[in-house]
VMD Tcl script that draws the C-alpha trace (Angstrom):
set ca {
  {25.50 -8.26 15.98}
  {27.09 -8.10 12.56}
  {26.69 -5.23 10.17}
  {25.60 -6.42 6.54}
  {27.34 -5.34 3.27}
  {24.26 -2.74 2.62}
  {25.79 -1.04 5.85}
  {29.40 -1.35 5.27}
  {29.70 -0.42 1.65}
  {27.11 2.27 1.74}
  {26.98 4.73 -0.88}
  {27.42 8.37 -0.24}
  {23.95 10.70 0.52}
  {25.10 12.60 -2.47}
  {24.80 9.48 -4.88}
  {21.26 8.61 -3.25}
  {20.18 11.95 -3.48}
  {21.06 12.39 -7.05}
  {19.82 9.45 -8.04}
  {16.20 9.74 -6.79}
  {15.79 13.57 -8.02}
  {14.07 13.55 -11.30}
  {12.07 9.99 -10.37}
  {8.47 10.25 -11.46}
  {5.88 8.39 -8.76}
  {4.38 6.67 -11.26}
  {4.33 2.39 -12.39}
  {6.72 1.87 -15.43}
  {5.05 -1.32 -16.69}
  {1.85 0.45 -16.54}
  {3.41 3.88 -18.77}
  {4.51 2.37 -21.58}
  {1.33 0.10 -22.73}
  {-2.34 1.46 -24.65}
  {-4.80 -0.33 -21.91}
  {-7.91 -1.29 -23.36}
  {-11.27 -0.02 -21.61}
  {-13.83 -1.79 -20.84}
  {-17.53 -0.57 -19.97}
  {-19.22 -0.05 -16.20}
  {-21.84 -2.55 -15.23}
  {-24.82 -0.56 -15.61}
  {-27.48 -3.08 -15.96}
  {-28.74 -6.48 -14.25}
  {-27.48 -9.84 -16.25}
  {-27.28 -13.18 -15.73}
  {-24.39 -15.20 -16.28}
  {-23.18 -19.02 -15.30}
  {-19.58 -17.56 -13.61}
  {-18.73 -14.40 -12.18}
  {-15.23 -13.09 -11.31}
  {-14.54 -10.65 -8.88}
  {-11.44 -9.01 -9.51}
  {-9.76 -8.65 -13.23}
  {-5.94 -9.22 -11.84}
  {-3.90 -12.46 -12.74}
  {-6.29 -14.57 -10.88}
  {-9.32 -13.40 -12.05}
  {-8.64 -13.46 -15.37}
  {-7.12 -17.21 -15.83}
  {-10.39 -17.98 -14.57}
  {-12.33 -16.45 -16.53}
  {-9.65 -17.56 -19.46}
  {-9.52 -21.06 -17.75}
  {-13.68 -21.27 -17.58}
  {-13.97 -20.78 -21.15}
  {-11.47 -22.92 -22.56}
  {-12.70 -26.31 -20.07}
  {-16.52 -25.16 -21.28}
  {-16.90 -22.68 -23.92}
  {-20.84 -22.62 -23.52}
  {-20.27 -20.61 -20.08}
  {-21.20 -17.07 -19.87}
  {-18.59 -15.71 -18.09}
  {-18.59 -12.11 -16.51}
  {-15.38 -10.21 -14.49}
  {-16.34 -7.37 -12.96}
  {-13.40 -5.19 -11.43}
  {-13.48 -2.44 -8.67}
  {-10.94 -0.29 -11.37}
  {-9.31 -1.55 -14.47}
  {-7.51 -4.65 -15.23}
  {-4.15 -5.09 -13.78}
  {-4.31 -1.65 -12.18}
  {-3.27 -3.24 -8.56}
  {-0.82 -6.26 -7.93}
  {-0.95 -7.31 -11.24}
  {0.71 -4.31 -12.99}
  {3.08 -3.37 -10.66}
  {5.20 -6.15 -9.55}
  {8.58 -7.43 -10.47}
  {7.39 -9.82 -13.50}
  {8.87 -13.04 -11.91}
  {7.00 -15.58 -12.88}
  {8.05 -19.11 -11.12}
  {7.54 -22.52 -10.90}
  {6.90 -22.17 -6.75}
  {3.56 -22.99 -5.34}
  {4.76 -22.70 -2.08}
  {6.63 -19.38 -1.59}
  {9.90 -21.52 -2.28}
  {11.24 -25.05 -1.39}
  {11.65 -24.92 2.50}
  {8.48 -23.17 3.05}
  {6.81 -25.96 0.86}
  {9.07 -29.01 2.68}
  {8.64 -27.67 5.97}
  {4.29 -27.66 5.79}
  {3.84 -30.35 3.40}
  {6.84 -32.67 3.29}
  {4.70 -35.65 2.13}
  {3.48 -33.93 -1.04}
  {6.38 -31.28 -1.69}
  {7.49 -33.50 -5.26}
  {4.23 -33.71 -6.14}
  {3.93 -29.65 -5.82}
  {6.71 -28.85 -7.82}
  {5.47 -31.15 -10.64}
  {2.47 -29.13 -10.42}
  {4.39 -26.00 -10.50}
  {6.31 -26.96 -13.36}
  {3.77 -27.80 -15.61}
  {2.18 -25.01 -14.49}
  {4.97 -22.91 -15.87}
  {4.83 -25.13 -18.82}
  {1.20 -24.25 -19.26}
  {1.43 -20.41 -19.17}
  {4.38 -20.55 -21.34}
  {2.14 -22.96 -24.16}
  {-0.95 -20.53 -23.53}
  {1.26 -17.24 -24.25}
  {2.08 -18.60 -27.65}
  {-1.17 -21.02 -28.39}
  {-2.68 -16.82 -28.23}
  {0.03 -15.26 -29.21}
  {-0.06 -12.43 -26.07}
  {2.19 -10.29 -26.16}
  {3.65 -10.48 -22.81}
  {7.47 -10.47 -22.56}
  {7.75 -13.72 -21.53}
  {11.52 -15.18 -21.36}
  {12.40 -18.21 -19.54}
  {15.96 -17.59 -18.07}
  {15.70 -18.69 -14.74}
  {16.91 -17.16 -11.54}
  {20.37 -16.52 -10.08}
  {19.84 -16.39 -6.79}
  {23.04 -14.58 -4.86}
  {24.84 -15.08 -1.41}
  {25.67 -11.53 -0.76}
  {26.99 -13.08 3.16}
  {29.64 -15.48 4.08}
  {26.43 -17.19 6.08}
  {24.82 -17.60 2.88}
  {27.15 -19.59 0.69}
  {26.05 -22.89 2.68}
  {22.37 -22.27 1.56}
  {23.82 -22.71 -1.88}
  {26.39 -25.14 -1.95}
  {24.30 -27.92 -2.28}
  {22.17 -26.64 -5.02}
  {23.11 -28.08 -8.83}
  {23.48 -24.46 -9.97}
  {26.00 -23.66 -7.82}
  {28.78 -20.96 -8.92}
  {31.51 -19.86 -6.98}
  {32.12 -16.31 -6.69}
  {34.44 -15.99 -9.79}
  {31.60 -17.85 -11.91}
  {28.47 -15.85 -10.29}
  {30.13 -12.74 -11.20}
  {31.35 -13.85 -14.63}
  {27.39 -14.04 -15.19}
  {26.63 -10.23 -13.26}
  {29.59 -8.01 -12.03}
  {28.50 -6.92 -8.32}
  {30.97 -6.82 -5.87}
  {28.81 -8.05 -3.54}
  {28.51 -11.75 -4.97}
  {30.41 -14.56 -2.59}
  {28.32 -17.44 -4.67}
  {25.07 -17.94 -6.36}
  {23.26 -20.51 -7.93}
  {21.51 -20.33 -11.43}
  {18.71 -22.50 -12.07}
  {17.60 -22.16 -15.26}
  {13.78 -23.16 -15.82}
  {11.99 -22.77 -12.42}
  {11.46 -18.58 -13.58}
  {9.93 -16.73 -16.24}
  {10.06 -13.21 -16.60}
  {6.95 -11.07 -18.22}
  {6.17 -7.78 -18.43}
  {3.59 -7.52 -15.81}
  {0.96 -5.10 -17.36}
  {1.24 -6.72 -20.52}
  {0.63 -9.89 -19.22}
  {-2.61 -8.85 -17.50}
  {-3.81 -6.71 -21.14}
  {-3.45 -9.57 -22.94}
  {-4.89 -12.19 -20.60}
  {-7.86 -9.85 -20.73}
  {-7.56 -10.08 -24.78}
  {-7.96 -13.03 -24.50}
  {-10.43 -13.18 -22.13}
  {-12.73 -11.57 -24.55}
  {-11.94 -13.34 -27.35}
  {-13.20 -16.29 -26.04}
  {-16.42 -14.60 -24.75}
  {-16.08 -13.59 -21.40}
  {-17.52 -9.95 -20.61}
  {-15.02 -7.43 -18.48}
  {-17.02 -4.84 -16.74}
  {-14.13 -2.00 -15.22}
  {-15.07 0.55 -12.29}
  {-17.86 -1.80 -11.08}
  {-17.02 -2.68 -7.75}
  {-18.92 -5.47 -6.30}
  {-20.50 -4.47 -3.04}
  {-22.13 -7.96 -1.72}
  {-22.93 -11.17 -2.41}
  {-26.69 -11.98 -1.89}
  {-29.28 -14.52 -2.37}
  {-31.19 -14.17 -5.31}
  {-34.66 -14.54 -5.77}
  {-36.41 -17.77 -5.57}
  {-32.99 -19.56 -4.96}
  {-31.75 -18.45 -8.51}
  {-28.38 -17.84 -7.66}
  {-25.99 -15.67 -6.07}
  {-26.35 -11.53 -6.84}
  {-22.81 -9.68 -6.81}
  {-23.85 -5.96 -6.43}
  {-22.41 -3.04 -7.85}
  {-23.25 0.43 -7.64}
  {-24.91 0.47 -10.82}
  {-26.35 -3.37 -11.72}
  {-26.08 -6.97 -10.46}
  {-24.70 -10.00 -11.78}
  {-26.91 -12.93 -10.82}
  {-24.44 -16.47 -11.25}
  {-24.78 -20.19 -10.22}
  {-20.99 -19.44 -9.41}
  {-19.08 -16.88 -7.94}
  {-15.07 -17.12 -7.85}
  {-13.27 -14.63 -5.68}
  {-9.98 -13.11 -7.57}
  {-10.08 -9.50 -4.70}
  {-6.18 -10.44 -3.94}
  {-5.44 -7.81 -1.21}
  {-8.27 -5.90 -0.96}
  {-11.12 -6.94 1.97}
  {-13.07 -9.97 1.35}
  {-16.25 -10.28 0.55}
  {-16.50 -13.19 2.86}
  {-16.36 -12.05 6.66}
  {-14.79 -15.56 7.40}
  {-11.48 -14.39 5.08}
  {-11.15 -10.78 6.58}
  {-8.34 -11.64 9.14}
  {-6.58 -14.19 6.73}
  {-4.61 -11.94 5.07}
  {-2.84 -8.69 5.65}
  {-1.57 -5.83 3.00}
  {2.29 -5.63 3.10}
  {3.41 -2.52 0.89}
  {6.79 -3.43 -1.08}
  {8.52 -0.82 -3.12}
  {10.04 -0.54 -6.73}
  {12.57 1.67 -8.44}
  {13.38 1.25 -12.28}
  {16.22 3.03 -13.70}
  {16.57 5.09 -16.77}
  {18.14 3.00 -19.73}
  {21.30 2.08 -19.29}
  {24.48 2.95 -22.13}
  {26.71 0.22 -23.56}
  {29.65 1.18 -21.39}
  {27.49 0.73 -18.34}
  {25.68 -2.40 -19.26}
  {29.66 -3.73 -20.10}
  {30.81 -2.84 -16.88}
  {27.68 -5.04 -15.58}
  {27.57 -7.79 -17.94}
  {24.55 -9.36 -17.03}
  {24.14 -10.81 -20.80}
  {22.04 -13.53 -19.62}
  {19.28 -11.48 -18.77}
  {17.91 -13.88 -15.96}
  {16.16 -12.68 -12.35}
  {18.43 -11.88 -9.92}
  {17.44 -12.56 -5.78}
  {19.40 -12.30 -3.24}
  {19.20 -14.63 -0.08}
  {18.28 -12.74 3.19}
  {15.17 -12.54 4.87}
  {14.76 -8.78 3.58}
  {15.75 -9.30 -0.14}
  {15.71 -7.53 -2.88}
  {15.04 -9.06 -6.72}
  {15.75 -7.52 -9.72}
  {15.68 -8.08 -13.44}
  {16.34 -5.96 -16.88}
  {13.43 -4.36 -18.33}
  {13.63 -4.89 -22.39}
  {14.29 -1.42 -23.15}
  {17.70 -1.62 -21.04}
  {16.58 -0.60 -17.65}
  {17.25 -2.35 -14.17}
  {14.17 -2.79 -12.01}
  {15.31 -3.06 -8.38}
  {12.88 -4.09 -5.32}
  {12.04 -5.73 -2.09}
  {13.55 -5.44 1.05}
  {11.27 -3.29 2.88}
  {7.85 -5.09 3.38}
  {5.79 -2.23 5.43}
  {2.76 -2.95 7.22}
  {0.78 -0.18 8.15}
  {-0.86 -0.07 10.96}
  {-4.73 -0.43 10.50}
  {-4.20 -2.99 7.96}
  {-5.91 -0.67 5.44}
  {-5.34 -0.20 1.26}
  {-4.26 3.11 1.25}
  {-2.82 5.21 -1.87}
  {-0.86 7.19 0.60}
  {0.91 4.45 1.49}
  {2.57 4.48 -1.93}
  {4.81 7.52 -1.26}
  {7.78 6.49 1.49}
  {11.13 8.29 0.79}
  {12.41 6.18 3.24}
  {11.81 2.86 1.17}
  {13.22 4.52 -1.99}
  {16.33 5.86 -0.16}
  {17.11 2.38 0.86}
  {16.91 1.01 -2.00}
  {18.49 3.08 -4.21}
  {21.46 3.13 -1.52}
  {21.39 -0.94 -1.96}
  {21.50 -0.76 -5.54}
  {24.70 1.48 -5.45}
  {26.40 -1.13 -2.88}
  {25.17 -3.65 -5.06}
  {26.59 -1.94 -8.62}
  {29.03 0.73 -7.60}
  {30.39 1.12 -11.08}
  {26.79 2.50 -12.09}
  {27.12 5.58 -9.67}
  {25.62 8.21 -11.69}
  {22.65 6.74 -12.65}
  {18.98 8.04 -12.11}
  {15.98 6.23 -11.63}
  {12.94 7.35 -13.95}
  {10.21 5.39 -12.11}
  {9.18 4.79 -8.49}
  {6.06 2.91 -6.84}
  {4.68 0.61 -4.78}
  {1.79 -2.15 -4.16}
  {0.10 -3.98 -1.75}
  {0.84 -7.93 -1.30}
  {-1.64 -10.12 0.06}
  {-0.30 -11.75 2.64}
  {-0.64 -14.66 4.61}
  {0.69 -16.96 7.94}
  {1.85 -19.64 5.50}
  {3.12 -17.30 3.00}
  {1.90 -19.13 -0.14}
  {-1.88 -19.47 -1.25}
  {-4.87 -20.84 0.02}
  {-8.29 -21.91 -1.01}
  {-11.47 -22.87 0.30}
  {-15.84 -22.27 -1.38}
  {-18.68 -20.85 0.73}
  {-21.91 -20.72 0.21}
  {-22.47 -24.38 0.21}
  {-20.14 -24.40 -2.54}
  {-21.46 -22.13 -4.90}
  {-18.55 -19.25 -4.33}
  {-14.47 -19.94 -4.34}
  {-11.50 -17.83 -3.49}
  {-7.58 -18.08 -3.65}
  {-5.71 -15.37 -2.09}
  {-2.83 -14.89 -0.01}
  {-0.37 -15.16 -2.66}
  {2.13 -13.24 -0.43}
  {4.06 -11.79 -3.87}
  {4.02 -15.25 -5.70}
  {1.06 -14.75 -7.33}
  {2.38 -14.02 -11.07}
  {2.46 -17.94 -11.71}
  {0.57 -19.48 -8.98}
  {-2.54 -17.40 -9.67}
  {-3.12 -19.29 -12.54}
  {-3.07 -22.82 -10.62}
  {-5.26 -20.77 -8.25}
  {-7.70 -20.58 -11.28}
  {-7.67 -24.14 -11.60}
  {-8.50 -25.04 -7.89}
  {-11.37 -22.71 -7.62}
  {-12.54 -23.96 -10.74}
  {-12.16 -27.57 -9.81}
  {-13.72 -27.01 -6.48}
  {-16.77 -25.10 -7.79}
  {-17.55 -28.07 -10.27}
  {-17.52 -30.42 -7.24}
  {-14.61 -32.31 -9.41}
  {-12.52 -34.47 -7.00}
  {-9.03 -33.79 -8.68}
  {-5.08 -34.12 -8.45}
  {-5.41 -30.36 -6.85}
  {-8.19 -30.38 -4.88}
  {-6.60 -33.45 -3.43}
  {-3.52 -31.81 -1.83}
  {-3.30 -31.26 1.94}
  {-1.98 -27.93 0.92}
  {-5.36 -27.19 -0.82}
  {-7.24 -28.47 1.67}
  {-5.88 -26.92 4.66}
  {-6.20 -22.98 5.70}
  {-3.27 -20.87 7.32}
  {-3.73 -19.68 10.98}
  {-5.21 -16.34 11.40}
  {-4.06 -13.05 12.16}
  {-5.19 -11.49 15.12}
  {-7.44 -8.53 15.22}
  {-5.86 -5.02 15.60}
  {-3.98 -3.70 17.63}
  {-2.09 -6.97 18.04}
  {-1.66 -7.16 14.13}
  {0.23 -4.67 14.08}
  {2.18 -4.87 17.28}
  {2.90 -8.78 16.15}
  {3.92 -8.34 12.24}
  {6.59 -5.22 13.44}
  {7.93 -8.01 16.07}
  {8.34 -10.08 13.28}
  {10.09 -7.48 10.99}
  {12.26 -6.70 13.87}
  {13.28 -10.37 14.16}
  {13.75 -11.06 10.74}
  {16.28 -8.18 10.67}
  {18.13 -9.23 13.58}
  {18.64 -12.48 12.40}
  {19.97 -10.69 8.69}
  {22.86 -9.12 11.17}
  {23.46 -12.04 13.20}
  {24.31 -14.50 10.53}
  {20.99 -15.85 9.91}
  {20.30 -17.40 13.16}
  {16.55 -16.89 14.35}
  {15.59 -16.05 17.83}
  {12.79 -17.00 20.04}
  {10.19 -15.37 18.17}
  {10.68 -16.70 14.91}
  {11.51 -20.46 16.20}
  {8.27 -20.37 17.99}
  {6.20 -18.92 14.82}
  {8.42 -21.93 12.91}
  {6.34 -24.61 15.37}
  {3.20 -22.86 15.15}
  {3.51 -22.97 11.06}
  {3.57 -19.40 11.11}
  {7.23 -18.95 10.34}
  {8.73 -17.08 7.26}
  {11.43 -18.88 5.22}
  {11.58 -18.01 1.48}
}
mol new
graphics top color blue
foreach p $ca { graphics top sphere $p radius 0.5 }
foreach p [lrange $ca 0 end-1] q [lrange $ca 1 end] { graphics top cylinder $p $q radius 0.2 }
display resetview
């Protein structure tokens, strides 16, 4: 087995420890924003929609609902505030990819795979026209990604890309010693500030007449009376709807049939404090685009646009249970790591702390990219299983529910990839026992050049295999 550079160019304990000793536990995006509040649900209403869950997906429903019918009464009701989970706390990529990248995508749906990334461009396109049509404030810069061999293994799963830079060129664009080649594509990514993002899709939201009720979790979905309609329960009131669409992302469904589709994976997040202009010189990185690397366990990261570096991934931690857990938040471990791969990855920036650390839940499923489906003889929708892809494809998601509560027979509801649902996840304790296999695999095959073993070839012909 092969070491990898994290391993061989590891930064000293002292560097680690330093760095991570005045970092706050607490979501950057999320610190630096006035959020809005909106009211409880403390009465019974009617409405035409409602919207469970006021993250991304959620709200470019409700946003989507009233701009394709403005005569809708629209209601989101959320379990906390909007954006508090997913929504506010990831990495702010927002791409082109409705399938968790290109191979995943070829690999399931080979037939339809050029007719998905139109779709995922112009749904790029269509965010990016609907940020300014509104003008949200939202941070939203299209620079693309540069995606980075950081192994001599890797440099063949770049070669062939139009992008591609040698190592000289890749680290003409960002000065890491670790760079053997990368490829830059220029108009597949957006970046956004997260929180932002979700505030003002919420502005808007309202604007256009939809009504956000916060801290109003919804409990159930029952019959109403005399066949009126669906009742989604809170503590407090009930929403009676012709329509229900089903934004929960991570958290349990509210459809039994959905409960072992997806399971929460916690990733973790540092963000350093701002950088000076001798250390952003000594980085370059003038281009401000996403950065990935290229191994199963990567790590993104971006600049914030205050002059911070927001570095995360790698670890992808399943707890056992397959609970939601604040707890689960807090793991030293996960924040050593990657503060020691940030070092390896920018040694000429020892010396500098990290203000911010957190984590989130991801939604994820066996085919690693969304999925869709309407119970309830059609009356209720859901898209989940975004699997950390959710920033742009949430808002296609809003679309397909949408199209497939109307009954409309469309260019989305069409696709096989629509259509179809990803395998399952046992029941615990073989969740567990099967996603640490998997974890275990996909780090063996990081130290052995890339090459996947049994395990992982098998899960490949099942259509349960990982490849980002």
């Amino acid at each position: 087995m092969h070491s990898t550079v994290f391993e061989r160019h590891r930064p000293t304990a002292s560097v680690v420890s330093n760095a991570l000793s005045d970092t706050r536990h607490a979501v950057f995006w999320r610190d630096d924003i006035a959020q809005p509040e909106h009211p409880r649900l403390a009465r019974d209403m009617p409405a035409d929609l409602v919207v469970v869950g006021a993250g991304y997906t959620g709200l470019w429903t409700a946003v989507r609902a009233k701009e394709r019918d403005p005569d809708l009464r629209v209601v989101v009701l959320d379990a906390r505030t909007v954006g508090w989970a997913a929504s506010g706390r990831n990495g702010g990529f927002c791409e082109t990819s409705l399938t968790h990248g290109a191979e995943n995508g070829i690999r399931r749906w080979p037939e339809e795979f050029p007719r998905l990334e139109r779709l995922g461009r112009q749904n790029l396109d269509e965010i990016e026209a609907t940020i300014a049509r509104y003008g949200m404030d939202a941070e939203f810069e299209r620079t693309g990604t540069l995606s980075v061999a950081v192994e001599p293994h890797q440099i063949d799963w770049v070669a062939q890309d139009p992008g591609f830079l040698d190592a000289a060129q890749t680290r003409a664009l960002v000065d890491s010693p670790t760079y053997l080649a990368g490829a830059w594509e220029r108009r597949d990514t957006a970046l956004v500030h997260p929180a932002k993002l979700a505030r003002e899709l919420a502005r808007v939201a309202g604007e256009l007449g939809v009504e956000i009720f916060e801290h109003s979790r919804v409990t159930g979905l029952t019959e109403a009376d005399a066949g009126t309609g669906l009742l989604a329960r809170t503590a407090a009131g009930a929403v009676r709807a012709e329509r229900v669409a089903l934004g929960t992302n991570v958290f349990p469904s509210l459809l039994r049939r959905n409960r072992l589709m997806t399971v929460p994976v916690y990733d973790y997040v540092l963000v350093t404090e701002p950088l000076s202009a001798a250390q952003w010189a000594s980085v370059g990185w003038e281009g401000r685009q996403g950065i990935a690397d290229l191994a199963n366990q990567f790590h993104y990261y971006r600049r914030t646009a205050d002059g911070r570096i927001l570095f995360g991934g790698y670890d992808a931690v399943y707890h056992p249970g397959g609970r939601v857990r604040a707890a689960y938040e807090e793991r030293p471990s996960s924040f050593e790591t990657l503060a020691a791969h940030f070092f390896t990855t920018f040694p000429q920036l020892e010396g500098l702390r990290f203000s911010h650390r957190w984590a989130g839940a991801i939604d994820s499923c066996s085919r690693f990219c969304a999925f869709y489906g309407t119970a309830r003889r059609g009356r209720v929708a859901y898209a989940t299983g975004f699997t950390g892809l959710g920033v742009g494809a949430s808002r296609f998601g809003a679309d397909v529910m949408l199209d497939l509560l109307s009954g409309e027979h469309t260019e989305r509801t069409a696709l096989r990839m629509v259509r179809e649902k990803p395998i399952p996840f046992p029941p615990e304790p073989a969740a567990t026992i099967g996603v640490e296999l998997v974890r275990w695999s996909m780090d063996r095959a990081d130290h052995n050049e890339g090459r996947r073993n049994a395990l992982l070839k098998t899960l490949d012909a099942l259509g349960m295999g990982f490849d980002s």
